[in-house]
FIDRENLO-570395 format. One record per atom (N, C-alpha, C, O): x, y, z; atom name; residue number from 0; residue in one letter. Coordinates in steps of 0.1 Angstrom, whole numbers. Layout:
// residues N
[[X; Y; Z]; 'CA'; NUM; 'a']
...
//
This chain:
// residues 78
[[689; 1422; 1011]; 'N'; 0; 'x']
[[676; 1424; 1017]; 'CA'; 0; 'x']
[[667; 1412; 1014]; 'C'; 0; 'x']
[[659; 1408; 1023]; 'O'; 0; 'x']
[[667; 1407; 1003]; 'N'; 1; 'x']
[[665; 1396; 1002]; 'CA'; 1; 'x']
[[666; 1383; 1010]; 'C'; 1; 'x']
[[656; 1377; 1011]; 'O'; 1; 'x']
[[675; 1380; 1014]; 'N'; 2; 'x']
[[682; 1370; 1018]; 'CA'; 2; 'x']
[[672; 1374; 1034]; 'C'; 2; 'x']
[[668; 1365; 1041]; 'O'; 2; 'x']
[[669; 1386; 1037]; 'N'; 3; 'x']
[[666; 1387; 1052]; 'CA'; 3; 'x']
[[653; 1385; 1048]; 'C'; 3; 'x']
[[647; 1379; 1057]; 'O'; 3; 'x']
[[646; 1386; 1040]; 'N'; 4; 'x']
[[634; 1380; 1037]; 'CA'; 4; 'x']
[[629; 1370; 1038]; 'C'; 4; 'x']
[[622; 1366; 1048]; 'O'; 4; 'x']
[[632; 1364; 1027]; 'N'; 5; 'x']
[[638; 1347; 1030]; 'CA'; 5; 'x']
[[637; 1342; 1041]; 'C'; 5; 'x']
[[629; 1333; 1045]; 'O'; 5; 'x']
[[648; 1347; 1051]; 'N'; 6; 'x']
[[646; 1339; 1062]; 'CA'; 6; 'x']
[[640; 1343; 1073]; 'C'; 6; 'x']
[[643; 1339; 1084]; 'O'; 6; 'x']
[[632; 1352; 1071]; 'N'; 7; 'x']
[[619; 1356; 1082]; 'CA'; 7; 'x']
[[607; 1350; 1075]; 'C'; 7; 'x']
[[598; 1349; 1084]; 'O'; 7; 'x']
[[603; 1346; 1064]; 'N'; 8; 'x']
[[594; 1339; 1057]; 'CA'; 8; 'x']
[[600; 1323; 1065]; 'C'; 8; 'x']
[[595; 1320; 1076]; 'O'; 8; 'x']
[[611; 1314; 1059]; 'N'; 9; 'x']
[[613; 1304; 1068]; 'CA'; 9; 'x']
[[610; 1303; 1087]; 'C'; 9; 'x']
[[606; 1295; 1095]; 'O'; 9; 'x']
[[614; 1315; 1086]; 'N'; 10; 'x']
[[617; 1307; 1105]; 'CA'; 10; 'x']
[[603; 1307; 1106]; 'C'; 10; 'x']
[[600; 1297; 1112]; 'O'; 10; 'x']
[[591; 1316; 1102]; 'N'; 11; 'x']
[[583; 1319; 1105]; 'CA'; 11; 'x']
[[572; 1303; 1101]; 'C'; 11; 'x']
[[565; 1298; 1109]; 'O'; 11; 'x']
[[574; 1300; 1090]; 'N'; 12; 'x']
[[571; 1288; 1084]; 'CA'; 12; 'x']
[[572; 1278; 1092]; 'C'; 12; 'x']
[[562; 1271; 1094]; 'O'; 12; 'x']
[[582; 1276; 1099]; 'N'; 13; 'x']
[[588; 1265; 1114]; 'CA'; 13; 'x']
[[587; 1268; 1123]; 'C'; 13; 'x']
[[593; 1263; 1132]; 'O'; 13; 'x']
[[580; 1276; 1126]; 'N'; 14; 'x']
[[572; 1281; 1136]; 'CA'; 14; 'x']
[[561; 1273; 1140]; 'C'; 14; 'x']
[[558; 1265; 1148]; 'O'; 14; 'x']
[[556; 1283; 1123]; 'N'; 15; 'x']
[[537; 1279; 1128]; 'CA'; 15; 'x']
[[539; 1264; 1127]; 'C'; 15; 'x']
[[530; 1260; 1134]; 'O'; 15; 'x']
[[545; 1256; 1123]; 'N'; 16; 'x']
[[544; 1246; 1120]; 'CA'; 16; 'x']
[[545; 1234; 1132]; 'C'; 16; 'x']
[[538; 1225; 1134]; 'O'; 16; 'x']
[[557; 1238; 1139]; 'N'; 17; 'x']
[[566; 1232; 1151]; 'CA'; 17; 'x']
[[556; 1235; 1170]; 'C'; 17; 'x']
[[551; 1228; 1179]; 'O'; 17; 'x']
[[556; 1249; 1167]; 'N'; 18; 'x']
[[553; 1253; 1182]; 'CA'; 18; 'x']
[[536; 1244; 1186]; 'C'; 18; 'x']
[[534; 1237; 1196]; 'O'; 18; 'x']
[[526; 1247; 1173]; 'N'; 19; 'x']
[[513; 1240; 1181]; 'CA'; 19; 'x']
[[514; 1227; 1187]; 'C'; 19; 'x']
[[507; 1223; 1197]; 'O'; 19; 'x']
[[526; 1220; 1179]; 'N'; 20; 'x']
[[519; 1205; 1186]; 'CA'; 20; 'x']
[[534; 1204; 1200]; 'C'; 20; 'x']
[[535; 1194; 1208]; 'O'; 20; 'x']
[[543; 1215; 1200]; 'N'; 21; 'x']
[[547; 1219; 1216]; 'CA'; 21; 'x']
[[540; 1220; 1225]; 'C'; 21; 'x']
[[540; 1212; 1234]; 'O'; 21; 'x']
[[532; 1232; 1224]; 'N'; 22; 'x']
[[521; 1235; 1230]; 'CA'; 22; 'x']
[[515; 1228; 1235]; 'C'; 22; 'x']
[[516; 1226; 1247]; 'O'; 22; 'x']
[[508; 1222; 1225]; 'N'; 23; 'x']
[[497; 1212; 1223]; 'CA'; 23; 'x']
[[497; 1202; 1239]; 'C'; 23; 'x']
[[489; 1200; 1247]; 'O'; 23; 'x']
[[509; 1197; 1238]; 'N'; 24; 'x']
[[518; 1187; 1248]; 'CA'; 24; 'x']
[[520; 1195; 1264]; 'C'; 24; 'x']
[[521; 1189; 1275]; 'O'; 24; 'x']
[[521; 1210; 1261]; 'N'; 25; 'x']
[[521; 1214; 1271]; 'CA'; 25; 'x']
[[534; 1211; 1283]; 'C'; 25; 'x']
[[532; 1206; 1295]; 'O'; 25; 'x']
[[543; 1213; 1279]; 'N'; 26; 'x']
[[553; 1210; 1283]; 'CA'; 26; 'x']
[[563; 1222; 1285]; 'C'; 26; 'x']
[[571; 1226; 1277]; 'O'; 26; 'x']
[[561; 1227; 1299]; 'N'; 27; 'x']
[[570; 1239; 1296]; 'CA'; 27; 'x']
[[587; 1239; 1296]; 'C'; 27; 'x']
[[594; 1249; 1294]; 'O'; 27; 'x']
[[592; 1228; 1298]; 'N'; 28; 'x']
[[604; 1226; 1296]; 'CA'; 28; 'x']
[[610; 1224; 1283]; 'C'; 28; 'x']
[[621; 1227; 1280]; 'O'; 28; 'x']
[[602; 1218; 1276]; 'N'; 29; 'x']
[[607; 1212; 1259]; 'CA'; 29; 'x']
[[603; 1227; 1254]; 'C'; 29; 'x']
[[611; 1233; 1247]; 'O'; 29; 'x']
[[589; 1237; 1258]; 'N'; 30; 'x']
[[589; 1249; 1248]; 'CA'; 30; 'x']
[[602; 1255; 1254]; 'C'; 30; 'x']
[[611; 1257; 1246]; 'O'; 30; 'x']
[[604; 1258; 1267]; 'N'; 31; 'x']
[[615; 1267; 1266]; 'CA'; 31; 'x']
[[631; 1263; 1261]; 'C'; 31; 'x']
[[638; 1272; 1259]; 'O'; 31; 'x']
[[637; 1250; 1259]; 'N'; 32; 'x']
[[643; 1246; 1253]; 'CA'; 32; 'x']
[[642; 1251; 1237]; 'C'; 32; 'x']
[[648; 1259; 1230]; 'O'; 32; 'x']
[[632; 1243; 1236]; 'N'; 33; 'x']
[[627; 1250; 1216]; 'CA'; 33; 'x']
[[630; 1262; 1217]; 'C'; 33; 'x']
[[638; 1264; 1208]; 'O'; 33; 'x']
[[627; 1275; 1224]; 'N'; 34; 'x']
[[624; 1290; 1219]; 'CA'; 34; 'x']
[[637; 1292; 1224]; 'C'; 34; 'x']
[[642; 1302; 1220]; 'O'; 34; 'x']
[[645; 1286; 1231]; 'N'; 35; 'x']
[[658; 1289; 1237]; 'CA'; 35; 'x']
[[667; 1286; 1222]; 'C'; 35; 'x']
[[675; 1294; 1217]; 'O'; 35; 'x']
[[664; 1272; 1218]; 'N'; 36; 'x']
[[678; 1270; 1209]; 'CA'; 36; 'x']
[[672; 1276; 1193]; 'C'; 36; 'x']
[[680; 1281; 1185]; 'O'; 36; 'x']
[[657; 1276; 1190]; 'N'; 37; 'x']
[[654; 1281; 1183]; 'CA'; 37; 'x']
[[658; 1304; 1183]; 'C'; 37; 'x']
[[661; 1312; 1174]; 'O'; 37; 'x']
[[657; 1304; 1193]; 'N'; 38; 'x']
[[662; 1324; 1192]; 'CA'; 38; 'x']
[[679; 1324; 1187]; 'C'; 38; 'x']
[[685; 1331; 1179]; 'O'; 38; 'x']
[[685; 1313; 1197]; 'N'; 39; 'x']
[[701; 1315; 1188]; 'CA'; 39; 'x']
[[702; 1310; 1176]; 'C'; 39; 'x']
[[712; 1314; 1170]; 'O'; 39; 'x']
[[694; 1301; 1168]; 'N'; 40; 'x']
[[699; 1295; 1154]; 'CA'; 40; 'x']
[[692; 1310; 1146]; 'C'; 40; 'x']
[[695; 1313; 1134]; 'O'; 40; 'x']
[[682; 1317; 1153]; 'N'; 41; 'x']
[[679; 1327; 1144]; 'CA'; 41; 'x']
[[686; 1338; 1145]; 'C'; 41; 'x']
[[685; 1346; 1136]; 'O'; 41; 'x']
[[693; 1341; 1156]; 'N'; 42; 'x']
[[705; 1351; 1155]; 'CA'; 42; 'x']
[[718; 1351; 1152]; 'C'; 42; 'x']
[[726; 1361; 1151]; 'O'; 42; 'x']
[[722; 1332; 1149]; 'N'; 43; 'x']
[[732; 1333; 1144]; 'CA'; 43; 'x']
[[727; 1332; 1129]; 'C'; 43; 'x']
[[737; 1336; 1123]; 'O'; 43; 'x']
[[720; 1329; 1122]; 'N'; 44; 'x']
[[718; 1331; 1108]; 'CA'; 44; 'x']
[[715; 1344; 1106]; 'C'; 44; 'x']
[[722; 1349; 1098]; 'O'; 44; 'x']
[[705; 1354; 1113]; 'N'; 45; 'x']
[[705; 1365; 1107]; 'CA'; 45; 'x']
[[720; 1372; 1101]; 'C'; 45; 'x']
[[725; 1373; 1089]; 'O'; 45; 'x']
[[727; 1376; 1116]; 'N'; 46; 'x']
[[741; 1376; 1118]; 'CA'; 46; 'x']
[[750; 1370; 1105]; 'C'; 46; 'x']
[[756; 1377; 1098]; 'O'; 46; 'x']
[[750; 1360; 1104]; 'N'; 47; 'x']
[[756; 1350; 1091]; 'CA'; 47; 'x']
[[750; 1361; 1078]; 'C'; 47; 'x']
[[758; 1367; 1071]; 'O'; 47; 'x']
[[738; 1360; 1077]; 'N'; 48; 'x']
[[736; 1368; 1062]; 'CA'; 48; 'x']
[[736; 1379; 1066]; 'C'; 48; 'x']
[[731; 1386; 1057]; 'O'; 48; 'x']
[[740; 1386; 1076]; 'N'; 49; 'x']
[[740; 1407; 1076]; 'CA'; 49; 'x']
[[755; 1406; 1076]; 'C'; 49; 'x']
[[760; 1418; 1075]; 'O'; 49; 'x']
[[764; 1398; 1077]; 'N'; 50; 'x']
[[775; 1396; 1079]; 'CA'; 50; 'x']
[[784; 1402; 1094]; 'C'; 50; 'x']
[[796; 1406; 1095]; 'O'; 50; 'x']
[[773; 1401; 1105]; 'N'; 51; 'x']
[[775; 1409; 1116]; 'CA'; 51; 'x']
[[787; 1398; 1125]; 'C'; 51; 'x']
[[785; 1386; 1125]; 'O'; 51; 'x']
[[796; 1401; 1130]; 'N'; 52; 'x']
[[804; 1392; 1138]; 'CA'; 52; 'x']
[[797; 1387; 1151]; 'C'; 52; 'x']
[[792; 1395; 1160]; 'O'; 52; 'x']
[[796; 1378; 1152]; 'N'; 53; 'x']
[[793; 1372; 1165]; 'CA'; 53; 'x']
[[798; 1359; 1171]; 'C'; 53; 'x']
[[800; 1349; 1164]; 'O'; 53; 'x']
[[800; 1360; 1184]; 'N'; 54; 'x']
[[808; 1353; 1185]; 'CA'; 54; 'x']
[[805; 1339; 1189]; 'C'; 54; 'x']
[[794; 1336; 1193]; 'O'; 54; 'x']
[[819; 1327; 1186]; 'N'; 55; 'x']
[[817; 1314; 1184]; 'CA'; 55; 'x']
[[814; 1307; 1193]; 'C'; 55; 'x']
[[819; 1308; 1204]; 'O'; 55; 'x']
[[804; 1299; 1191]; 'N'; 56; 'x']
[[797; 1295; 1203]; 'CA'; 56; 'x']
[[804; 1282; 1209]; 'C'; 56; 'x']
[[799; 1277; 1220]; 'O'; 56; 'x']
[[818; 1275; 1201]; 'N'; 57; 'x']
[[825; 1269; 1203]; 'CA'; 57; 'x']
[[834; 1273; 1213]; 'C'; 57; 'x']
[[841; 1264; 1219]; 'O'; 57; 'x']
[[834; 1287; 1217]; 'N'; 58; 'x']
[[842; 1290; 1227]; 'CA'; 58; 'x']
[[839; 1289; 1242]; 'C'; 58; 'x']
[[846; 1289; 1253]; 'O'; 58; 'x']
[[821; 1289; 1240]; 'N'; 59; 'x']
[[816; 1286; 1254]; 'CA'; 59; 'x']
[[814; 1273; 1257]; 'C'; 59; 'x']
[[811; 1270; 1269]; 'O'; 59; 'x']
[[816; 1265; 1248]; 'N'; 60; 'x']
[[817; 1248; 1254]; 'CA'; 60; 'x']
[[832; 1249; 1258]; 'C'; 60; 'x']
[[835; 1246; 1270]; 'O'; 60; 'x']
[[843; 1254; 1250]; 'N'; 61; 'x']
[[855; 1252; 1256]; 'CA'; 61; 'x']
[[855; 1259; 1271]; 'C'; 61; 'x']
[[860; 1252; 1280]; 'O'; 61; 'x']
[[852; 1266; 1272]; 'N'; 62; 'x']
[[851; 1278; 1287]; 'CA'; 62; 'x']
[[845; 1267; 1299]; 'C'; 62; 'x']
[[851; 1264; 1310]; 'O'; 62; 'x']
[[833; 1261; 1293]; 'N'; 63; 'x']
[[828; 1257; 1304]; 'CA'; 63; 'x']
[[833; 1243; 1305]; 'C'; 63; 'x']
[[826; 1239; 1314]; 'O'; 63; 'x']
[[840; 1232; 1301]; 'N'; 64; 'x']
[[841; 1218; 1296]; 'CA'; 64; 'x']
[[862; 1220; 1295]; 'C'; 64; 'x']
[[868; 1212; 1288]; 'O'; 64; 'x']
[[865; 1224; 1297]; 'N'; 65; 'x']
[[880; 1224; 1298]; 'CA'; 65; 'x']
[[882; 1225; 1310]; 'C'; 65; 'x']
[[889; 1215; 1311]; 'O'; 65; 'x']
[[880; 1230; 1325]; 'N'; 66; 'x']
[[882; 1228; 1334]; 'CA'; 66; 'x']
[[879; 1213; 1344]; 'C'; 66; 'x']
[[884; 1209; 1355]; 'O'; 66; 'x']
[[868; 1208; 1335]; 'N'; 67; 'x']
[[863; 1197; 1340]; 'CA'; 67; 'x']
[[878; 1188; 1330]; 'C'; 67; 'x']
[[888; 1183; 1335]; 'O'; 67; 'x']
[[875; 1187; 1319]; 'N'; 68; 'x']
[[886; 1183; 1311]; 'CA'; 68; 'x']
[[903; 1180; 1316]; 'C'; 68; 'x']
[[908; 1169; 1311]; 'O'; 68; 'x']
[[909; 1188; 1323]; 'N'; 69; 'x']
[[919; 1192; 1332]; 'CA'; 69; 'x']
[[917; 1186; 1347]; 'C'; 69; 'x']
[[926; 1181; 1353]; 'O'; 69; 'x']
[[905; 1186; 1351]; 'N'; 70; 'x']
[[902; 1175; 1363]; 'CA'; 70; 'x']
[[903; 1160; 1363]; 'C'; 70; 'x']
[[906; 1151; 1371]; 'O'; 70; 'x']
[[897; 1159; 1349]; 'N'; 71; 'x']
[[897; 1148; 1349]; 'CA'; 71; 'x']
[[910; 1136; 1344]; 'C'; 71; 'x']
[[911; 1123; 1346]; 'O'; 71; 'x']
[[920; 1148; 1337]; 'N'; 72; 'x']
[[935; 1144; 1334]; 'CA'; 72; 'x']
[[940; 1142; 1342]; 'C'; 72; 'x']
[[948; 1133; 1342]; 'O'; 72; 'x']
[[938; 1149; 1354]; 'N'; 73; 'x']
[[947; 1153; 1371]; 'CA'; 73; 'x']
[[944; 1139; 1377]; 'C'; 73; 'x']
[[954; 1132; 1378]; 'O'; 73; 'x']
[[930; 1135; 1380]; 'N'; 74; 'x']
[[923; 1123; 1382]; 'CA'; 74; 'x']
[[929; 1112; 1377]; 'C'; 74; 'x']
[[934; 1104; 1384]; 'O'; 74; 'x']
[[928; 1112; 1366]; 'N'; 75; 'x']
[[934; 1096; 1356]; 'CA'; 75; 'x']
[[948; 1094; 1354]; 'C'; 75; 'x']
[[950; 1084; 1346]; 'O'; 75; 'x']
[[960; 1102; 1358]; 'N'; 76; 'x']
[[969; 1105; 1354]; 'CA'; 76; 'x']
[[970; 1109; 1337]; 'C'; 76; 'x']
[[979; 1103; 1332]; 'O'; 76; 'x']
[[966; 1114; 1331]; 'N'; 77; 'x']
[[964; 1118; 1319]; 'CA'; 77; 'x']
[[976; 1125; 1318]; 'C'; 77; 'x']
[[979; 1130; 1307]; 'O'; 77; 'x']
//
């Protein structure tokens, strides 16, 4: 319980710290990027310290990047 402490004190910490001068710039593409990659690194660490399985996010680069992969062998004679 600890450990979930901890890192609700952190993320929170990189928050306040990060988001104003996002803001600030007013850029709605870089905040939703930020709160995009920032919500999965905090779901995959909660997950990491509750010991919850979830799954590898190496599998959705393979999913999406192997069929291009395979085109492009077909293409070059690979």
């Amino acid at each position: 319980m600890l450990e979930v402490i901890a890192l609700t004190i952190i993320f929170a910490l990189i928050l306040y710290l990060q988001l104003p001068s996002i803001i600030k710039r007013n850029n709605i593409r870089e905040i939703g990027a930020y709160s995009s990659l920032m919500l999965i690194g905090i779901i995959y660490t909660y997950g990491y310290v509750l010991d919850i399985e979830l799954p590898n996010p190496t599998h959705a680069v393979d999913f999406v990047f192997r069929p291009v992969t395979e085109l492009l062998n077909k293409l070059l004679g690979g």
